[in-house]
N, C-alpha and C positions, 0 to 999 in steps of 0.2 A: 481966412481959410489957410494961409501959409505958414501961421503962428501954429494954429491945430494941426495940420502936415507934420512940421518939422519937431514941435511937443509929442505926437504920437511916434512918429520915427526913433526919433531919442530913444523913447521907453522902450518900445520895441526892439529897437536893435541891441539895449544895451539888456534887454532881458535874456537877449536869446545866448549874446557871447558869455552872461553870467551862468545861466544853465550852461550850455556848453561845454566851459572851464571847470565848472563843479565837478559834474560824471569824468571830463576829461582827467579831473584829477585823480581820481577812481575807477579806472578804465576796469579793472577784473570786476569789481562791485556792477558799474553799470551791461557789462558781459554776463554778468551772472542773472541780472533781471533780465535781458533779452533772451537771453535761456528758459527765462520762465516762462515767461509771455508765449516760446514758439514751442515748447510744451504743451501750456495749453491748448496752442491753435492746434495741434497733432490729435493732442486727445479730443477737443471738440467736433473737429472734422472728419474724425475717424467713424468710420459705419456700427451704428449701435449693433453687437453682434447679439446674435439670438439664445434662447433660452431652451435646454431640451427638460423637459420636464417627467419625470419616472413615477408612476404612481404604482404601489404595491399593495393587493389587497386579497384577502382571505375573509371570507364573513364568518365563517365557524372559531376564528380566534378573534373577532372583533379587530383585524388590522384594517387598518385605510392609512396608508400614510402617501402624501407626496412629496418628493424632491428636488431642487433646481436647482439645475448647474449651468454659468455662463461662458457658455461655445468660447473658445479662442482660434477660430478659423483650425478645427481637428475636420481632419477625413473620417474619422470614425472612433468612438467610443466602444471597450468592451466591457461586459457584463462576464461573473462569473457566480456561478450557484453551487454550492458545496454544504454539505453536511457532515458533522464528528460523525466518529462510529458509536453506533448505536449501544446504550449504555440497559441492561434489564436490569428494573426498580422493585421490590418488593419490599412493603411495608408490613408490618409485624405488631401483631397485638400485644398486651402485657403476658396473657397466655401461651403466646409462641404463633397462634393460628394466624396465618395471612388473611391480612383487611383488606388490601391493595397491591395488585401490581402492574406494571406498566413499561415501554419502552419508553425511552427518552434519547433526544439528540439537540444538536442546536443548528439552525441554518444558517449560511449566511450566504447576504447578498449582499457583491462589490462592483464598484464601479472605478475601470481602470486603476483597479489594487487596494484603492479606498472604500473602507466599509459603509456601506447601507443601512444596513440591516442585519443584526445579530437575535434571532427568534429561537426563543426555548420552544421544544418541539417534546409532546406528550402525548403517546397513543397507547388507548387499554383496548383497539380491536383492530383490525385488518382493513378498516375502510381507507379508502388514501384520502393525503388531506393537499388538499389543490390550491397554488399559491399563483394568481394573477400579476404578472407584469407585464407591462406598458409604458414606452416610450415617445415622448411628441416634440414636435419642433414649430413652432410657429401653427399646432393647429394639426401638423400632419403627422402621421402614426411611421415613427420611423424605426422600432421593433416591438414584436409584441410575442411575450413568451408565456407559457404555462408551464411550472414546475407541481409534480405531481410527487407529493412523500408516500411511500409505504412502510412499513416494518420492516428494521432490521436492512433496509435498501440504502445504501450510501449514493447519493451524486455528486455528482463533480462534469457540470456541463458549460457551457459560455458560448456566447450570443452579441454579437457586434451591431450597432447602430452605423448604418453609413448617414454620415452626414456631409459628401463630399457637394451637396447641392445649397448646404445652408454656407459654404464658407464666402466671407464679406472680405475684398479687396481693399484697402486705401484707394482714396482717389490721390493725383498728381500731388494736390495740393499736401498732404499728410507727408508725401515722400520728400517734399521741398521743404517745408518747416522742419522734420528729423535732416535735413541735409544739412542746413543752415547750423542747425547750434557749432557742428564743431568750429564753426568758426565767427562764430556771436561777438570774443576777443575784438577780432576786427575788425568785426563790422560796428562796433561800439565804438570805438576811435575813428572809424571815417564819420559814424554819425554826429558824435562833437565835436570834430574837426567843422562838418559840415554846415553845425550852428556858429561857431564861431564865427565862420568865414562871411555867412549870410548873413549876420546881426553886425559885422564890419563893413560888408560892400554897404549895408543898408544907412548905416554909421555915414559913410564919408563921401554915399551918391554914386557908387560906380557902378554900372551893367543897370540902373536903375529898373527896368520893363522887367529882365530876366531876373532879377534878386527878387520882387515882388512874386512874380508866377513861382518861381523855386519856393518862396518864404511860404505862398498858399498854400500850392502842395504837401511842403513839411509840415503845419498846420494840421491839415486835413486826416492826414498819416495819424497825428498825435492824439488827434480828438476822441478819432473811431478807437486807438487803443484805452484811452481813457474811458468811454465811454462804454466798452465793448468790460473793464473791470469793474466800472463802478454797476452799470446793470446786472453781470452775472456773478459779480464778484471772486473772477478770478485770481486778480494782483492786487494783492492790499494795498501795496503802495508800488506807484506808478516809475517812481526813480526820475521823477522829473529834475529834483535839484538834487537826486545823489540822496547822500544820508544827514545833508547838511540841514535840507529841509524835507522831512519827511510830511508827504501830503497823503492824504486819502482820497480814494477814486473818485466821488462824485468832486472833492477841492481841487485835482487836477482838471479832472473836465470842465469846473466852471474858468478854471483860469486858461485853460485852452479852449475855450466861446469867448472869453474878455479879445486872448490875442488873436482870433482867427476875423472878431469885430474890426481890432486895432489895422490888420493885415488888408483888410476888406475896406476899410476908409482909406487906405496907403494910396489901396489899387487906385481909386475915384479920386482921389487928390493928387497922382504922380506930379504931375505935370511943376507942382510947386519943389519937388524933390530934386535938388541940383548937386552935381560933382562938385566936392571941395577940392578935388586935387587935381591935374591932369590926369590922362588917360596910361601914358607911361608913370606915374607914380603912383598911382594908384593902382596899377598891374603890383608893382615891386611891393606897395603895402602886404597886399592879402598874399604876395609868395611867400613873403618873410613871415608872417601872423600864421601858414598854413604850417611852412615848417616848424617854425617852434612850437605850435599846440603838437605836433606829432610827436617832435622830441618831448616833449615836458610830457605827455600820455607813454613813453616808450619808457624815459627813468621812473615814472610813477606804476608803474607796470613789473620794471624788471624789479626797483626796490620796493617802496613801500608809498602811499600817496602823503603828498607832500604837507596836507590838512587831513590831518586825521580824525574825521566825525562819526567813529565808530564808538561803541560803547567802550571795547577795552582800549581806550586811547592811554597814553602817558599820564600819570596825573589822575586818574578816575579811581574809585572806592569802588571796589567791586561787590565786596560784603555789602556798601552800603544798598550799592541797588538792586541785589538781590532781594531784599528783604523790604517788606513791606510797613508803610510811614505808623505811626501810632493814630487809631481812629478812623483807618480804611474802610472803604465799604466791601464786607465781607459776602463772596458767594452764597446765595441759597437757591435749595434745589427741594424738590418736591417728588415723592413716588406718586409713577403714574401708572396706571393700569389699562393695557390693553385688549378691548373685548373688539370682537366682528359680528355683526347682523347683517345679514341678507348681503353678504358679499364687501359691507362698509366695513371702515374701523373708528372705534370711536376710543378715546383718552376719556377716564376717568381719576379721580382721586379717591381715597380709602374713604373718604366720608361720603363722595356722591358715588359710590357702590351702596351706597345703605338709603340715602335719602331717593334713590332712582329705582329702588328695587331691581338694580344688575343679576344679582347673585340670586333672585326666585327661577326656579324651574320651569318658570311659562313665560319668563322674559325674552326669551332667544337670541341671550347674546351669550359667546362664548370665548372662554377665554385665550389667551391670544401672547401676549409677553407683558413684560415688569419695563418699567427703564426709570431712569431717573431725570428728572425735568429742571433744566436750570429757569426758575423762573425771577433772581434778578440777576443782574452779573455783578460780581465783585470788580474790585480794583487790583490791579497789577503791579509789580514791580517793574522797573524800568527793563531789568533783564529775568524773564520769569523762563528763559529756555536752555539755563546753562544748567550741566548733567555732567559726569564723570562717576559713571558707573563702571561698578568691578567685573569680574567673569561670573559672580552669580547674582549682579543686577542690583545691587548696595550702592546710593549713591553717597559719592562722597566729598562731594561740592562742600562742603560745611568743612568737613575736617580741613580739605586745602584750604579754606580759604582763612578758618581760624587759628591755621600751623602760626606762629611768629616768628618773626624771621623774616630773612632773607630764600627765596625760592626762584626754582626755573622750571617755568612751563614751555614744552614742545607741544605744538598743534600740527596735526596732520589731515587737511581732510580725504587722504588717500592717499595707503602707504604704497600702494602699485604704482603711481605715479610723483613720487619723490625719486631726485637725482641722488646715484650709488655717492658721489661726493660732497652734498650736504648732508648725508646722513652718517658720512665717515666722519665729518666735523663733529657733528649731533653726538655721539658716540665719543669722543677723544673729550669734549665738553665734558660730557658729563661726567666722566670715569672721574677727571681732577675737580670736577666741582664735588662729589660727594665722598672723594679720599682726602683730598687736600681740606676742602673746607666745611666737609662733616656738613655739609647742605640737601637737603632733599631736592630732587631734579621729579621731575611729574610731566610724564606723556599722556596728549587726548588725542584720540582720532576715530574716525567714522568706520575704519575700515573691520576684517573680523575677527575674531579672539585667536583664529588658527594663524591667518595673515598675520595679525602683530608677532605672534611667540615666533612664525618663524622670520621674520625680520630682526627679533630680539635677538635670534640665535645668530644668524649671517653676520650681525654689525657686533656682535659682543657686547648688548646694551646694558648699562649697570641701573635699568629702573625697568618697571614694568608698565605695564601700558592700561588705561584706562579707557572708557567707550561714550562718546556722545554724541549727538545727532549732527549729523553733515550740513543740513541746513545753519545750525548755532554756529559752527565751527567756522563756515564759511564769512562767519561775522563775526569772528573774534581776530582774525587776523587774514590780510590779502596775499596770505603766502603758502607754498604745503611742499615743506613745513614750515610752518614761522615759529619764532621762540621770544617768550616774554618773560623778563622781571618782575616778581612780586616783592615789596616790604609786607608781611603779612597779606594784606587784602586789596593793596595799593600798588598798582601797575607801576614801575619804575622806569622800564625802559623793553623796547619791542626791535626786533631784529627778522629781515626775509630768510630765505634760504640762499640767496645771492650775496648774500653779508653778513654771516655764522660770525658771530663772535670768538678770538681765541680765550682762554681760561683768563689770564693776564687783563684782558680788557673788561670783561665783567669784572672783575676784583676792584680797578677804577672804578667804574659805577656806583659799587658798593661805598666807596669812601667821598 
């Protein structure tokens, strides 16, 4: 039993300081997944808000339409009903004698500014023609209007929905989770601080009782996150070991059941679990182990993480892994057709609309929408989310990356939150990289086409700015802005926004 003890302790503790140090080495990366994580918990926990539903109908024009719009906790919605001015139509035989005439106008109906309903309106007599609206909220009638046209008669009326009875609070917990991210950073570093320390006490036998209940508990924490993605699949991947090992949620979960088993024999075998050190040197271990994981999390934070297992590390082909291996397995997709019966919906394909007899007049199924069905998945490129799109949405991933040469990419994933003096650097960079050495310099960032031009304009930028997704960007580089070396397609060298290169030292690089 003491051999099994002290074999299980081992792996155990030495698993937990190895995850630990991984994220710790990556403290923004593993910040940014707990960001995700309390996202989701915000949005899961949040009160499904309700539905007002408008239905518009007139039988004499064959309209029935209904529409649904999802409440954002509004006190009230307004409606407005308007008509052009009435327009008199007269149609003319080849004779000259009138065949037809008629007024004409067109309605419409908006909701809080946005159109509904835009109806061609054609009347050859004086009857009005009567236009049914109605409004519901979970079932109850919360306005209900009649618009009545006549000839030649303009409206222009509006009509408010109070919905000040359907608005849905957050509970506590929604306000706690949006409170927490801004500070994910560091709560990310006390929590690999906090593996470290307890996969060392567990290491060398100190606090034995309390390192075991602390290890459960952390355990338990890890499990329900794991398990809470791989069931609903909120987190792809769970950021257990960082990016070094990327696991998927049900492979996290089973390997947080192996260790909360591992944790769970500790507890039943303590007794064989003994201090290697004294009590005072084994205080000073874990003081010393606590500070340097902070400092080593604090320059891997302010610079750049000291193991770089990001895709654009030093040394990676970026062309290459963009691009998919020869003999891949290629996506297909299939059109599928959407009919409703009796309130169901049911998916067809263009051949079983014919072999089901869909499409007969006594079938009673009606049509519904088109979509496109991926029915197998293709294979992926290592990196299939990199974009750098212009102002009218032309990506040009291809051309940067098949430029030759020598190039410099600036990443930003938000130019509102970069400092005025790494973007003065940014700017002084690049003016002598593209005068002096006739080099192309190339900006990506999340942020918007109006935000960059006038950032372009404030710093005197000599490049223009390109557009790609926030989430990619935040994986190209742990800095904003950070700036990278290309030889054509081949990452050379990466620098944070704490250690802007002067013009002089990239030139080094280059040779």
């Amino acid at each position: 039993m003491k051999l099994i003890a002290n074999i299980v302790r081992i792996v155990t503790g030495v698993l937990f300081i190895f995850s630990g140090f991984i994220k710790l080495n990556d403290p923004t990366g593993f910040g940014i997944k707990l960001e995700e994580y309390f996202n989701v918990f915000a949005t899961d926990l949040s009160p499904t808000p309700d539905t007002l539903v408008i239905k518009v109908s007139n039988p004499d024009l064959s309209l029935d339409e209904t529409y649904r719009r999802v409440l954002n906790n509004e006190e009230a919605k307004k409606m407005s009903f308007n008509t052009d001015k009435w327009e008199h139509v007269e149609i003319k035989g080849e004779d000259g004698s009138i065949r037809a005439q008629f007024d004409k106008t067109v309605l419409f109906i908006q909701l809080d500014g946005q159109e509904l309903i835009k109806q061609d309106i054609q009347k050859e007599d004086a009857a009005p023609t009567k236009f049914q609206v109605s409004a519901t909220v979970a079932g109850k009638k919360v306005l209900e209007k009649e618009i009545i046209l006549y000839n030649n008669v303009e409206i222009k009326e509006e009509a408010n929905a109070d919905l000040k009875a359907y608005i849905k609070h957050p509970s506590w917990l929604v306000s706690l989770c949006l409170g927490i991210i801004p500070f994910t950073l560091i709560l990310a570093i006390f929590v690999c601080v906090f593996e470290i320390v307890l996969g060392l006490t567990l290491l060398i036998g100190w606090r034995r009782n309390l390192t075991l209940w602390l290890l459960a508990l952390m355990i338990i924490f890890f499990t329900f996150l794991t398990w809470y993605s791989a069931t609903y699949n909120k987190v792809t991947d769970c950021g257990c070991f960082g990016n070094a090992i990327p696991l998927k949620p049900w492979e996290s979960f089973i390997k947080d059941i192996i260790l909360g088993i591992f944790i769970f024999i500790l507890i039943i075998l303590r007794k064989y679990i003994k201090p290697i050190f004294s009590p005072g040197f084994s205080l000073g271990t874990v003081v010393v182990f606590s500070s340097a994981s902070v400092l080593f999390s604090i320059y891997c934070w302010y610079y750049l993480p000291v193991l770089n297992f990001l895709k654009f590390k030093v040394g990676n082909d970026i062309e290459k892994l963009t691009t998919l291996a020869p003999g891949a397995k290629v996506e297909k997709r299939e059109m599928m057709f959407i009919y409703s019966k009796e309130g169901k919906d049911y998916e067809f394909t263009s051949k079983e609309l014919t072999d089901k007899k869909v499409l007969n007049e006594n079938s009673g199924y009606a049509f519904k929408d088109r979509i496109d069905k991926v029915i197998q998945e293709g294979d992926k490129p290592e990196i299939h989310d990199f974009t750098m799109k212009d102002v009218d949405g032309f990506d040009k991933v291809n051309e940067f990356l098949a430029q030759d040469g020598y190039k410099l990419l600036m990443v930003s994933q938000g130019l509102e939150e970069t400092k005025p003096r790494a973007m003065r650097k940014i700017s002084e960079l690049a003016k002598d990289w593209t005068e002096k050495s006739k080099l192309p310099f190339w900006a990506l960032t999340s942020s918007g086409a109006e935000q960059a031009e006038a950032m372009r304009h404030e710093y005197q930028f000599m490049f223009k700015f390109y557009y790609g997704d926030n989430t990619n960007l935040k994986s190209i580089i742990r800095s904003n802005p950070g700036l990278l070396m290309f030889k054509k397609g081949v990452v050379v060298a990466t620098w944070p926004s704490t250690d802007l290169p002067r013009y002089n030292e990239v030139l080094k690089m280059m040779k």
